[in-house]
N, C-alpha and C positions, 0 to 999 in steps of 0.2 A: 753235504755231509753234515751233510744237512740234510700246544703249544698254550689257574684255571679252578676254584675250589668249592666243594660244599661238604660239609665234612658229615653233617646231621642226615644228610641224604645219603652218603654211603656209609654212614653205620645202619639207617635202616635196610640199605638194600643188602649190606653184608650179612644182618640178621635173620631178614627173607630167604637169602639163598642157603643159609647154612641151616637152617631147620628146616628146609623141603631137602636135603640129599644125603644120602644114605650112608651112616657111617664109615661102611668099608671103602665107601667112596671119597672119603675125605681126607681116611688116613691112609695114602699109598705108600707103600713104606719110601722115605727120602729124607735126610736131615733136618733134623728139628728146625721149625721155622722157612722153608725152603721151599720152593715149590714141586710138587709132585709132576708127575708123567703117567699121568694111568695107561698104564699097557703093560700085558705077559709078556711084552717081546722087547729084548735091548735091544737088538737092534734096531726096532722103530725110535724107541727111545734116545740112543746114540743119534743114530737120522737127525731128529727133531734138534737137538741142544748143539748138534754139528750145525745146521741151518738156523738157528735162531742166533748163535757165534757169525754167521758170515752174516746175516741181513745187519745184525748192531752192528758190524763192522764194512756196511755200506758193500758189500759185495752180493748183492741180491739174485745175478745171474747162478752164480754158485750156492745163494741159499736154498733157491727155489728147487734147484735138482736136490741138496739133501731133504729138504720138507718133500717132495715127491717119492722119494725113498723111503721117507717113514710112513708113506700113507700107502704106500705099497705091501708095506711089510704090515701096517694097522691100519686098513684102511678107515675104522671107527675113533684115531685117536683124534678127538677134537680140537685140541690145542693146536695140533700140528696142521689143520685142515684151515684153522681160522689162520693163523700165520702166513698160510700157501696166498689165501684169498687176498691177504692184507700185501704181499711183500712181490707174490711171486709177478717177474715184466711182462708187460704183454696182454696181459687180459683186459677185456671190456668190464664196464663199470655193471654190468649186468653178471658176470660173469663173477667178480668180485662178489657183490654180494650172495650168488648163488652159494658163493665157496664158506664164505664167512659163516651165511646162516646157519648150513651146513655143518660146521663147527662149532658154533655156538650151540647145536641142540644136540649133537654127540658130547660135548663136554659139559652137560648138562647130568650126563651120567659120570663124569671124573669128578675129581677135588673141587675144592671152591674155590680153591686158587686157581684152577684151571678156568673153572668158569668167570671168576670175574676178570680173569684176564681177556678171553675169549671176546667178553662182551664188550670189553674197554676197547678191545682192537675193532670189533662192530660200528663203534661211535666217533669212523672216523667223521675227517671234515670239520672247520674252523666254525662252524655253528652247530658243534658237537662239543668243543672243548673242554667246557663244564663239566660233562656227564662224562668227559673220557676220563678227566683228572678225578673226578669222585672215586670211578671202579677203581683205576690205577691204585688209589689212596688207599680205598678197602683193601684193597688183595694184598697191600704191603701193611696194612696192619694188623693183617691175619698172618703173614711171612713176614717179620722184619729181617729177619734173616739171609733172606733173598738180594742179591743184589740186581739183578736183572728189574725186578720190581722198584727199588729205591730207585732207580737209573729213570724207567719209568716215569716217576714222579716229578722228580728232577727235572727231566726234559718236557714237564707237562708246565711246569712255572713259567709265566708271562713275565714276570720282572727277568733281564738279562743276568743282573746283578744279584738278584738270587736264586736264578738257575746256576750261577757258577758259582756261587757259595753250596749249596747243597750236591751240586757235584764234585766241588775238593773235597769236600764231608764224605763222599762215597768213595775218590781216591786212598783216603788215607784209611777206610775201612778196608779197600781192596782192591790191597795196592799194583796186582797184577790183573786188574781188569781193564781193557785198554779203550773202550768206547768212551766212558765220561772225560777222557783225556782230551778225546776228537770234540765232542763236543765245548770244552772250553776254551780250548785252541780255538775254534771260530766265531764263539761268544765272544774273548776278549776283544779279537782281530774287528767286529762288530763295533764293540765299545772303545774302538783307537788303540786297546793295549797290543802293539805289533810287537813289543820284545815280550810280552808273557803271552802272545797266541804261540810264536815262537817256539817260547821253553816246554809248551803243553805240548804241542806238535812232534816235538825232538823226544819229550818224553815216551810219546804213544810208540813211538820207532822203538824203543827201549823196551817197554815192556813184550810189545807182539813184532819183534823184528821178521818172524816167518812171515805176518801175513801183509798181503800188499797194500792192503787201503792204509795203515800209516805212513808207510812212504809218500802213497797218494796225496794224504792231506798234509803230512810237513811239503811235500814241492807245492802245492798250490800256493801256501801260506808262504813259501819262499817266492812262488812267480807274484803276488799278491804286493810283495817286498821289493820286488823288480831283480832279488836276484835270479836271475833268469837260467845261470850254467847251474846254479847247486840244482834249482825246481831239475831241471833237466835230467841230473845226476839222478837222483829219488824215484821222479818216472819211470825211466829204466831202471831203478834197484824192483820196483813196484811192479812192472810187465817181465821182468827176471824170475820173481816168485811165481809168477801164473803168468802163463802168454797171452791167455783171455780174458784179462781182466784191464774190460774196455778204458775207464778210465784215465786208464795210462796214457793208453795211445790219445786219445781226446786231450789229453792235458800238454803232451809233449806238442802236438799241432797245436795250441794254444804258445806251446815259449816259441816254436817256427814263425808263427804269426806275430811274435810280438819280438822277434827277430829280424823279422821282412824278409821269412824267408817261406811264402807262399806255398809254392811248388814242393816244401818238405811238411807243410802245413797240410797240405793236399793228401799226400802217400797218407798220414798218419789215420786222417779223417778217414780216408779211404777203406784202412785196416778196421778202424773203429766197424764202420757198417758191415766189412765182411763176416764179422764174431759177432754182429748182432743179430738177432732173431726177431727182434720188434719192430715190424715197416712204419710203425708212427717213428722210433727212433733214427730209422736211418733215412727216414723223409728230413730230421732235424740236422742230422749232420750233410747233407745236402745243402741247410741254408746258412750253416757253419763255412762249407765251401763258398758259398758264393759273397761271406761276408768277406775270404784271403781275398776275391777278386777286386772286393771295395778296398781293399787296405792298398791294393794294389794299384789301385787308380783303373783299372780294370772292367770299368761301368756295364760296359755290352755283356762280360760274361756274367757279373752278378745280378744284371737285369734277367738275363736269359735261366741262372740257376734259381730264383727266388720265383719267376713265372711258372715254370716246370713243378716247381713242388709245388704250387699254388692248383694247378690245372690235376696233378696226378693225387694230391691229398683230396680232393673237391670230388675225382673222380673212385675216388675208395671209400670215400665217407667218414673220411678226419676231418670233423668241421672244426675242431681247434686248431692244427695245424694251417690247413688253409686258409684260417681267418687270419692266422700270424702271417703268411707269406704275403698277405695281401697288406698286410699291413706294414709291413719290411719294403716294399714295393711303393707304398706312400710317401713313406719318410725317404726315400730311397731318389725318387723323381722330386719331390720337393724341394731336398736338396741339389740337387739339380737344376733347380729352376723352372722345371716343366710346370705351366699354372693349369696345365688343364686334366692328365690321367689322373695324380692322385687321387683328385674327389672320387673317380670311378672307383681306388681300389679301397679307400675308407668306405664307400658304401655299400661293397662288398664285402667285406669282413666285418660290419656293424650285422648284415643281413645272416653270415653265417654265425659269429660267435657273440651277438648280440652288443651293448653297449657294458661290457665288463672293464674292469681298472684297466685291463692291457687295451684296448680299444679306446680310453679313456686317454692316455697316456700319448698315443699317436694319433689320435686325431690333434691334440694339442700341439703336437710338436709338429706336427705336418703344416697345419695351418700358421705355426707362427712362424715356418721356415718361408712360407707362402706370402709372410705381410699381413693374413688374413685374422686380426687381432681378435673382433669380436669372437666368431668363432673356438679360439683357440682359448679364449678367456673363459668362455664358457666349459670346453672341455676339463680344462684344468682346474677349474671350479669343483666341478662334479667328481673329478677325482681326488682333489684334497678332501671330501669331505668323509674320507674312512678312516683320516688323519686323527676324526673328531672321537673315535669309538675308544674306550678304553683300553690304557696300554696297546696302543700302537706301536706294531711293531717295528724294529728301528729303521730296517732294508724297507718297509712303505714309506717313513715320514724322510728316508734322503732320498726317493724318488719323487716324492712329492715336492724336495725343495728343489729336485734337478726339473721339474717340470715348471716350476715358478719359474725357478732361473733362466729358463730357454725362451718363455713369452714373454719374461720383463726383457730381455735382453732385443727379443726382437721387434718391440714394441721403444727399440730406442733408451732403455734405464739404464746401463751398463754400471752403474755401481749397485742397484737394487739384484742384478744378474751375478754380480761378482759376491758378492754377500748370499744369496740364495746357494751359489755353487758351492763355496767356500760349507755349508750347512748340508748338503748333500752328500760330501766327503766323495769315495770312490764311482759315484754315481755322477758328480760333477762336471764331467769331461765337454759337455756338447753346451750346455750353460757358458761355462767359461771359455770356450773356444768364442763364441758368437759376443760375450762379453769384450774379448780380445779386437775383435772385428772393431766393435765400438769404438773402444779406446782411438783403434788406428786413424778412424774418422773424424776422430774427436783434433787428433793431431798428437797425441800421446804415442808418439810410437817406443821407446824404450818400456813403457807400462805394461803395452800392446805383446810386445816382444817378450816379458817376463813371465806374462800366463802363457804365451805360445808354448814356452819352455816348459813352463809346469803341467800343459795340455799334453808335450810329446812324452812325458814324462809317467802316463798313467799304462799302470799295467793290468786293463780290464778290456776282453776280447769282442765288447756288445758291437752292436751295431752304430747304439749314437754314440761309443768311445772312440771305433773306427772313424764314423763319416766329422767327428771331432779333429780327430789327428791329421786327416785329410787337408781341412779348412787352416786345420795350425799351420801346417807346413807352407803356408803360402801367404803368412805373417810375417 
């Protein structure tokens, strides 16, 4: 619920776009300052601002059917076709941009606000952010008006600290707008402020109590808290408003799980995949199951649910997915002890999903569960070094220090490992477990015992948080 500027470059391209299109095309009639909707038809129009409401509000299954709706009704309004391409689940990345372009050349004949929004949604992808933040920035300086746009902009700012400074800025413009709420609520919870992700979270329920995703995100930011009955309560207020609004149900088997209570963990995961329509998604909640069976001590089932997705993603052509399974499957036997499958399954998913940060991240950790130091030193090498790129962002650089953390620790550092966790914050969990291990060897066992505590203590559903609490508990 869950990114950039040149300002000189979008006043020339706003001036380009605005003398090639046609005035009637510019001015649709809409509130001064605001963004237009070129189309004779409201109802495509209603369609479009109804789904552009549920995707800001993180409910995309639901937005996608209204963006379908208004393209049914027009099927030439571009805004709404580049939106479909951008938000709607389930499409190939070919398909995406079929949908985009396609919008971007229909809203070439709407407003300019149309179009530079079109194009900003075009430029997706983290080696686009520049050019997405310039249009965003045009098209709200032709609309200041607009808050959809300011929102925009907002959420395109790299510093944390003044994304949620220019999103209070847009609360207090409008003030029953309830997305920059969501957003600050997870920006702070980011930046450590838990009692003001909190108040933003509690706020967003306030302004949009109908719709679910607030519930959504105040209970995560509560399960996040560890309080686990209110997260619970919220969920349910959340799949109360909509039955289908997967979410919920993935969240609440997130407090089962972090309940120990597997088997309720299971049912929810289960509901999840039946309301989903995307088989890459419910290949993922598949490996959501077989992480209850690691929580559960349960090894043979999670081996057997993490191989399954691994053989059935490979055999449909999710090569990202099946690179992940094979990599769950690494860290998975490593921990373990097993010194001989994982290499197979690291060099299987380096062959499918190439040597990217997530491949990065578990071969490191594989290897240093393994003893296999150099190797691991190297991995984690190569993944610190996106550390180095400007305004890094904060969820890389506490992964980056949980992945420190885990090869000094097993390379014997145990206060370099506890210091590295300690900087990784909620990502900390498998660092300071194997920290903990040290200690005990060391002969510190009261020390030992104190991280254990603080390890059973984390309420984050991953994998290395899981196979972390596992190792605690036998502290």
């Amino acid at each position: 619920m869950h990114a950039r500027s040149h300002c000189t470059a979008g006043a020339v391209v706003f001036l380009a776009l605005a003398s090639a299109l046609p005035l009637t095309a510019q001015y649709s009639a809409q509130p001064a300052g605001t963004l237009s909707v070129t189309t004779s038809s409201d109802e495509a129009r209603a369609a479009f601002l109804a789904g552009l409401d549920d995707v800001e509000n993180i409910f995309f299954e639901r937005g996608a059917q209204q963006l379908r709706r208004a393209l049914s009704t027009d099927p030439k309004l571009g805004i709404a076709r580049a939106a479909y391409g951008l938000f709607a689940p389930g499409l190939t990345a070919a398909q995406r941009d079929q949908e985009i372009n396609q919008g971007v050349a229909d809203a070439a004949n709407a407003s300019t606000g149309e179009l530079l929004l079109a194009l900003a949604w075009r430029a997706r992808g983290a080696d686009r952010a520049a050019e997405r933040s310039t249009l965003f920035k045009a098209a709200a300086a032709l609309l200041p008006e607009d808050r959809h746009l300011a929102y925009y902009v907002a959420n395109s700012e790299p510093s944390l600290q003044e994304r949620v400074r220019q999103l209070e800025a847009i609360t207090r413009r409008f003030p029953d707008y309830a997305p920059p709420l969501n957003q600050i609520a997870y920006a702070k919870n980011t930046l450590g402020d838990v009692a003001g992700a909190l108040t933003a979270a509690e706020q967003q329920v306030k302004v949009a109590p109908n719709n679910p995703n607030p519930h959504d995100s105040y209970a995560e930011l509560l399960q996040f808290a560890g309080r686990l009955d209110e997260a619970a309560t919220h969920y349910q207020q959340a799949m109360a408003l909509d039955g289908d609004y997967i979410a919920a149900h993935t969240g609440l088997a997130e407090v089962a799980l972090l309940q120990g209570d597997g088997a309720t963990a299971r049912t929810h995961y289960g509901h999840a995949m039946d309301k989903d329509q995307v088989p890459q998604n419910r290949l993922n909640y598949r490996q959501a199951i077989a992480v209850t069976h690691v929580n559960e001590g349960n090894l043979t089932a999670a081996m057997a649910g993490f191989t399954a997705v691994a053989e059935e993603a490979e055999q449909n052509r999710y090569p990202a997915i099946a690179a992940a399974a094979h990599r769950n499957l690494a860290v998975l036997e490593a921990a373990l002890g097993d010194k001989n499958t994982p290499h197979g399954h690291l060099a299987k998913s380096q062959e499918i999903g190439g040597d990217v940060p997530a491949q990065q991240v578990f071969a490191a950790v594989t290897h240093a569960l393994l003893g296999h130091m150099a190797p691991a030193k190297a991995a984690a090498a190569r993944f610190a070094e996106g550390g180095s790129a400007p305004n890094p962002a904060p969820a890389l650089m506490r992964n980056i220090h949980s992945v420190n953390g885990i090869v000094a620790a097993a390379g014997g550092g145990s206060a370099a490992a506890l210091d590295e966790s300690q900087k990784a914050g909620p990502a900390g969990a498998l660092a300071k477990a194997l920290a903990a291990e040290g200690l005990k060897k060391e002969g510190k066992r009261s020390e030992a015992q104190a991280l254990r505590d603080e390890v059973l203590a984390y309420s984050q559903v991953d994998l290395f948080t899981v196979i972390a609490k596992q190792r605690a508990k036998k502290i």
